[in-house]
C-alpha positions as CSV (number, residue, x, y, z in Angstrom):
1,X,12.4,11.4,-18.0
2,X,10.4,8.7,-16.3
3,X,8.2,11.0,-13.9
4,X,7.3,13.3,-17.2
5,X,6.4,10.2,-18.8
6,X,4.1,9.1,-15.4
7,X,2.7,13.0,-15.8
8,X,2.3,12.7,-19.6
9,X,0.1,9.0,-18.9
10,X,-1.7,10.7,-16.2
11,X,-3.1,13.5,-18.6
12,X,-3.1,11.9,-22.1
13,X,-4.1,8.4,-21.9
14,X,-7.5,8.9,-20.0
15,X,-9.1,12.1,-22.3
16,X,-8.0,10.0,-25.3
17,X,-10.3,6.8,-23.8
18,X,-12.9,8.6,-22.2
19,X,-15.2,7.7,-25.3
20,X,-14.6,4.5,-25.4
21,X,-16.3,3.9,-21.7
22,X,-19.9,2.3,-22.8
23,X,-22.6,1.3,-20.6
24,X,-21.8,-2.9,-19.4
25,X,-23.8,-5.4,-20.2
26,X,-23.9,-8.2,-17.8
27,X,-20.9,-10.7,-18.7
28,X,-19.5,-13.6,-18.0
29,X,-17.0,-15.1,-15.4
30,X,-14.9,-15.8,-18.4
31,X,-14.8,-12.1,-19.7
32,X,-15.1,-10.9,-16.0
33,X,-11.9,-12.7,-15.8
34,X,-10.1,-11.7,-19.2
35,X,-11.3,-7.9,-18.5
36,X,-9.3,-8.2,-14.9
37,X,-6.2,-9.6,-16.1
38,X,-6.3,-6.8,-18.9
39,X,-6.8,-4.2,-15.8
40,X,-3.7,-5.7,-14.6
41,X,-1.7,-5.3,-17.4
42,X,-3.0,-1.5,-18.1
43,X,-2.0,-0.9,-14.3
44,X,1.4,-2.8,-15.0
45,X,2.3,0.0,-17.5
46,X,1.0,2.7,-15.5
47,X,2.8,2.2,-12.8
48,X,5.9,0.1,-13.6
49,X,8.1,1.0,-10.5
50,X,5.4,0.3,-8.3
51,X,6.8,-1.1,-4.6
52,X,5.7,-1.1,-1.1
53,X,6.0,2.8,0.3
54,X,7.1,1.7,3.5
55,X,11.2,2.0,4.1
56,X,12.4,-1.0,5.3
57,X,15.9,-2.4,5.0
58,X,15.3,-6.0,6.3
59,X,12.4,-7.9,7.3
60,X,12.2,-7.0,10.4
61,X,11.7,-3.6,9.3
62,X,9.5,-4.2,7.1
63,X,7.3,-6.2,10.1
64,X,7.3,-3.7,12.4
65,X,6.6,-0.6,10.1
66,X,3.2,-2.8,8.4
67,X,1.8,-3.2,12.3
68,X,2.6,0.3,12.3
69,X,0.7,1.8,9.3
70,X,-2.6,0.8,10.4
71,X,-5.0,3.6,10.4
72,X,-2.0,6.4,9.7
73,X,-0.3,7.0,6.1
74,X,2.8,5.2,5.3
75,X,4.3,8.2,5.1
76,X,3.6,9.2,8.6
77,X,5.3,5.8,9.2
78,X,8.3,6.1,6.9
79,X,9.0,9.7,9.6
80,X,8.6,7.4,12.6
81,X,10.6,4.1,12.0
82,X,15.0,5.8,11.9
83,X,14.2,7.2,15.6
84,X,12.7,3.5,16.3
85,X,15.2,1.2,14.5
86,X,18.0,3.1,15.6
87,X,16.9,2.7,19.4
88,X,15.6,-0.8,18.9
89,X,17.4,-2.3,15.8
90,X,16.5,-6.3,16.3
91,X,13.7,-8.3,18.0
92,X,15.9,-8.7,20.8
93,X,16.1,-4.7,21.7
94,X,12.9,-3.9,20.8
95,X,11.5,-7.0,23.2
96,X,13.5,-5.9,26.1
97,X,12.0,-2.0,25.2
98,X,10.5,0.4,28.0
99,X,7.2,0.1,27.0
100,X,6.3,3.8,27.8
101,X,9.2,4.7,25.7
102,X,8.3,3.0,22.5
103,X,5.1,4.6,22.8
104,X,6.2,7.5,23.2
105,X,8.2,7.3,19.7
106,X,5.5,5.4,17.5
107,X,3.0,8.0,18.8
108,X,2.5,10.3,16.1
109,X,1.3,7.0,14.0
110,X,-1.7,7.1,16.4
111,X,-3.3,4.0,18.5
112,X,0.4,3.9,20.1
113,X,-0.4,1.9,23.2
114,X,-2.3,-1.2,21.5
115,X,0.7,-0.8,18.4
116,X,3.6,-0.8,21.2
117,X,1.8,-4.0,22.7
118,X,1.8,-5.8,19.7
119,X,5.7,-4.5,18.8
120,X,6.8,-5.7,22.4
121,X,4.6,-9.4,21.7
122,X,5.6,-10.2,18.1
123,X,9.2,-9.1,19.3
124,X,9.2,-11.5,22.3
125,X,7.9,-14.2,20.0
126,X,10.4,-13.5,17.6
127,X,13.4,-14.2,20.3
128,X,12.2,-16.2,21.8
129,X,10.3,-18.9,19.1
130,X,12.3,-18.1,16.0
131,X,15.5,-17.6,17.1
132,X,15.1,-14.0,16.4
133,X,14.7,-14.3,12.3
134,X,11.2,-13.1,11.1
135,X,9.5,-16.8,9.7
136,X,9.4,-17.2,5.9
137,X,5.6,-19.2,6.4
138,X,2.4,-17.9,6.6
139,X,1.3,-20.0,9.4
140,X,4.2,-18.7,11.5
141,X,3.7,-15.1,10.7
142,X,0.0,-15.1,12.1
143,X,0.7,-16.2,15.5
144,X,2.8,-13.3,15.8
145,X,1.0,-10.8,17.8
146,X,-0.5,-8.0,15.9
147,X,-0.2,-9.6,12.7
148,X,-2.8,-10.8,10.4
149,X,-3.0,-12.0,6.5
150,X,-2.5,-8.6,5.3
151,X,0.8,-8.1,7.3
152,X,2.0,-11.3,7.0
153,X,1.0,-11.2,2.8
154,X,3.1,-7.8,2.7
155,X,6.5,-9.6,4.3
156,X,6.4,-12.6,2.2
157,X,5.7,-10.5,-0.8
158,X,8.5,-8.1,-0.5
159,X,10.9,-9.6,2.2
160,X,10.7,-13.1,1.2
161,X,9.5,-13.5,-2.5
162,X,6.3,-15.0,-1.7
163,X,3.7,-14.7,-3.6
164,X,0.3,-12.9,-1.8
165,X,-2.5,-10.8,-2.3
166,X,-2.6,-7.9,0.1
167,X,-6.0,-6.8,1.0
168,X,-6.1,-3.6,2.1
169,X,-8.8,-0.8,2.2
170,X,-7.5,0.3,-1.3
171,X,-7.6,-3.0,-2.6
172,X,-10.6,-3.9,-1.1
173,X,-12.4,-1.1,-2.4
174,X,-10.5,-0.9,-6.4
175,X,-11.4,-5.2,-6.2
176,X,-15.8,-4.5,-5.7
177,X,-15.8,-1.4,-7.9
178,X,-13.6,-3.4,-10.8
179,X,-16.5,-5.8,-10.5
180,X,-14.0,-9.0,-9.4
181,X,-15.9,-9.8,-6.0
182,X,-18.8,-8.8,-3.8
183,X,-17.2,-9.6,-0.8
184,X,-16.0,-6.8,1.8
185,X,-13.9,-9.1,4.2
186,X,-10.6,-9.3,3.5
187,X,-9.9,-13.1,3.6
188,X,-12.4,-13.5,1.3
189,X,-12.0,-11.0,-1.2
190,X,-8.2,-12.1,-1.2
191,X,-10.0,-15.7,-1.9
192,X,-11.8,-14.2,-4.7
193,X,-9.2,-12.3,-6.4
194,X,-6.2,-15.4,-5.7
195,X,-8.5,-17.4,-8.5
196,X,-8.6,-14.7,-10.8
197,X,-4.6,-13.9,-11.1
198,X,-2.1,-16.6,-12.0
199,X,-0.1,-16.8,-8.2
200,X,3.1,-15.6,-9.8
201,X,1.0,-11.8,-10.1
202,X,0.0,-11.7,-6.4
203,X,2.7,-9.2,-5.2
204,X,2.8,-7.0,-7.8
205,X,-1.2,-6.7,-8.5
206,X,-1.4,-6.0,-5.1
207,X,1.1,-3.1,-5.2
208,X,-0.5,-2.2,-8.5
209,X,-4.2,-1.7,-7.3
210,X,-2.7,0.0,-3.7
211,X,-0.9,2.5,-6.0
212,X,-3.9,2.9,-8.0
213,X,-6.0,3.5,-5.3
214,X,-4.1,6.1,-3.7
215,X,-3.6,8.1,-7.0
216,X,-6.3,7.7,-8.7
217,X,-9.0,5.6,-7.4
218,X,-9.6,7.3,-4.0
219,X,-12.5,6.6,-1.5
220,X,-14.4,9.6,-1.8
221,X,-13.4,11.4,-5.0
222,X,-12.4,8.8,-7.6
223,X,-10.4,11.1,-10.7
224,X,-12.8,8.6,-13.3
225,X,-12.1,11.3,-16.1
226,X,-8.1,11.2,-15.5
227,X,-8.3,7.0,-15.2
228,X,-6.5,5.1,-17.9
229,X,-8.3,2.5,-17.5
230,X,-11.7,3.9,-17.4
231,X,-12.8,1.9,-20.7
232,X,-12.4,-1.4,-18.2
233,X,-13.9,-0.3,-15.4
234,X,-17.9,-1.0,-14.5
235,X,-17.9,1.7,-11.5
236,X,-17.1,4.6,-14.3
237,X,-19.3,7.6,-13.0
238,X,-19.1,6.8,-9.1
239,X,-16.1,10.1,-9.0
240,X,-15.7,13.3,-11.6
241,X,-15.4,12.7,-15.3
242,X,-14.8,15.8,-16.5
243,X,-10.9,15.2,-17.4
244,X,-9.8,18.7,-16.1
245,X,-11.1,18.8,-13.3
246,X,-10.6,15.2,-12.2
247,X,-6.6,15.7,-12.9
248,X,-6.7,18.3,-10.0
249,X,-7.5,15.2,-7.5
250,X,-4.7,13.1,-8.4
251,X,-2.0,12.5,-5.9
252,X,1.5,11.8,-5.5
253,X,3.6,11.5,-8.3
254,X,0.3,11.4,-10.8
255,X,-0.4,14.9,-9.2
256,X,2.9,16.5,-9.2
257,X,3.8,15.9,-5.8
258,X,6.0,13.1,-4.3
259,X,5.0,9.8,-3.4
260,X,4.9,8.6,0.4
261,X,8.7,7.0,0.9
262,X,11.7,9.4,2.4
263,X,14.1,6.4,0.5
264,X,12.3,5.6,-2.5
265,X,13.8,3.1,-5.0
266,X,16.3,4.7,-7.8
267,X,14.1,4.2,-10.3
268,X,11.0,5.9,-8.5
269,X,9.9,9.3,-10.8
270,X,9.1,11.3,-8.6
271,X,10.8,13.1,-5.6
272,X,11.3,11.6,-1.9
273,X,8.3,12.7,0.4
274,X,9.1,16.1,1.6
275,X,11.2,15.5,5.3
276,X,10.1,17.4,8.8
277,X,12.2,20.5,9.2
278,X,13.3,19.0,12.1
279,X,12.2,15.2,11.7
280,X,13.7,14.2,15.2
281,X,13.0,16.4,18.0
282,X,13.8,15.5,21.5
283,X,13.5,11.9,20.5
284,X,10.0,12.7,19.3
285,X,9.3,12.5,15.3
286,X,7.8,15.8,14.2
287,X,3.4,15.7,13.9
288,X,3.0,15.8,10.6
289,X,-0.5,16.1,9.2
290,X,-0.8,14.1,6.1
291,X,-3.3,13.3,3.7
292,X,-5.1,9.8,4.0
């Protein structure tokens, strides 16, 4: 019932708006503001079970598999991690790793060597600083090795209840082309958006506009005729408007298809990402090529 409802918003709600979208005329901080928090809502109904797409089951997990989905998919990541966290299931394994073995294993998410570096550092820090418990602070998290604000806004969010804006290139991109900032570095487009959104919205606006971005707000083909929000949006034009043939670029669950998590949440509509026929082979996670 819910993923025919996702489906049913995915091709009703944006033909129905499509004449409402107007040229903008300039406006105010106050209505720039108003018309965000209105985005936010719109995207809140959209996508109502949105959640990170990593697996994780603690937050060490959830640490390591966020250094790990740099430049790769999540769900590339998501086929890595059981061969990982079953060799190396705490800080204190992982640490102590072969370093040629744990590259060999996080290889197929791609820039394994400087990835293993960081996993073997933030681990050792971990033992040996924290008494092997991933911190619950910001300042801690970001003298881990390999971690910066984005990682360290992604565990607090969703390991720890913490409140943070995570600045992706998704984000990054839906945050300019929504017309709430300018800015292109991450610190300070998180800066940006943190005064526009009441603190207790952080973590799920972030997921939100990720989820957006991925589905329907993509880099290089934005579906603007199958957006629901199109009527709020000052970058309506930049992708196709015709609303057939932009429903043909949407992804995931929006498209049909499943999202990127092999153990989604229960109350996820669509399916489980499609597994590797054989997703551990010889101790190596089957190549899988994925769309960005």
């Amino acid at each position: 019932m819910a993923e025919s409802k996702v489906r049913k918003a995915a091709a009703d709600r944006p033909a129905a708006k499509k004449a409402a979208v107007r040229p903008r005329k300039p406006e105010s901080r106050l209505a720039m503001v108003r018309r965000a928090r209105r985005i936010n809502r719109e995207l809140a109904e959209l996508y109502p079970y949105a959640h990170p797409e990593l697996d994780f089951e603690n937050p060490f997990q959830l640490l390591v598999a966020t250094v790990l989905s740099a430049q790769t998919t999540d769900l590339r990541v998501n086929q890595t991690t059981p061969a990982l966290f079953a060799k190396y299931p705490t800080p204190e394994d992982m640490a102590a790793a072969n370093p040629e073995e744990l590259e060999e294993i996080i290889r197929p998410t791609g820039f394994f060597r400087n990835k293993a570096k960081s996993l073997l550092g933030l681990s050792a820090a971990l033992r040996d600083e924290f008494g092997g418990e991933v911190p619950g602070r910001l300042a801690d998290l970001v003298t881990l090795p390999g971690v910066g604000r984005k990682t360290a806004n992604v565990v607090l969010g969703n390991a720890f209840g913490v409140p943070g804006i995570t600045v992706d290139t998704h984000f990054g991109r839906l945050a300019r082309r929504f017309g709430w900032t300018t800015e292109e570095d991450p610190v300070k487009v998180e800066a940006a958006v943190a005064e526009i959104f009441p603190k207790s919205e952080w973590t799920m606006l972030s997921h939100r506009v990720v989820f957006h971005g991925r589905r329907i707000c993509h880099s290089q083909k934005p579906a603007c005729g199958a957006c629901p929000i199109a009527p709020l949006c000052p970058s309506y034009g930049e992708g196709e408007t015709d609303p057939e043939k932009a429903r043909k670029l949407l992804k995931y669950e929006m498209g049909g298809q499943p999202g990127q998590r092999l153990r989604p949440p229960a109350d996820f509509p669509g399916e489980a990402a499609a597994r590797a026929d054989a997703a551990v082979h010889h101790g190596q996670v089957a190549d899988l090529a994925v769309d960005a």
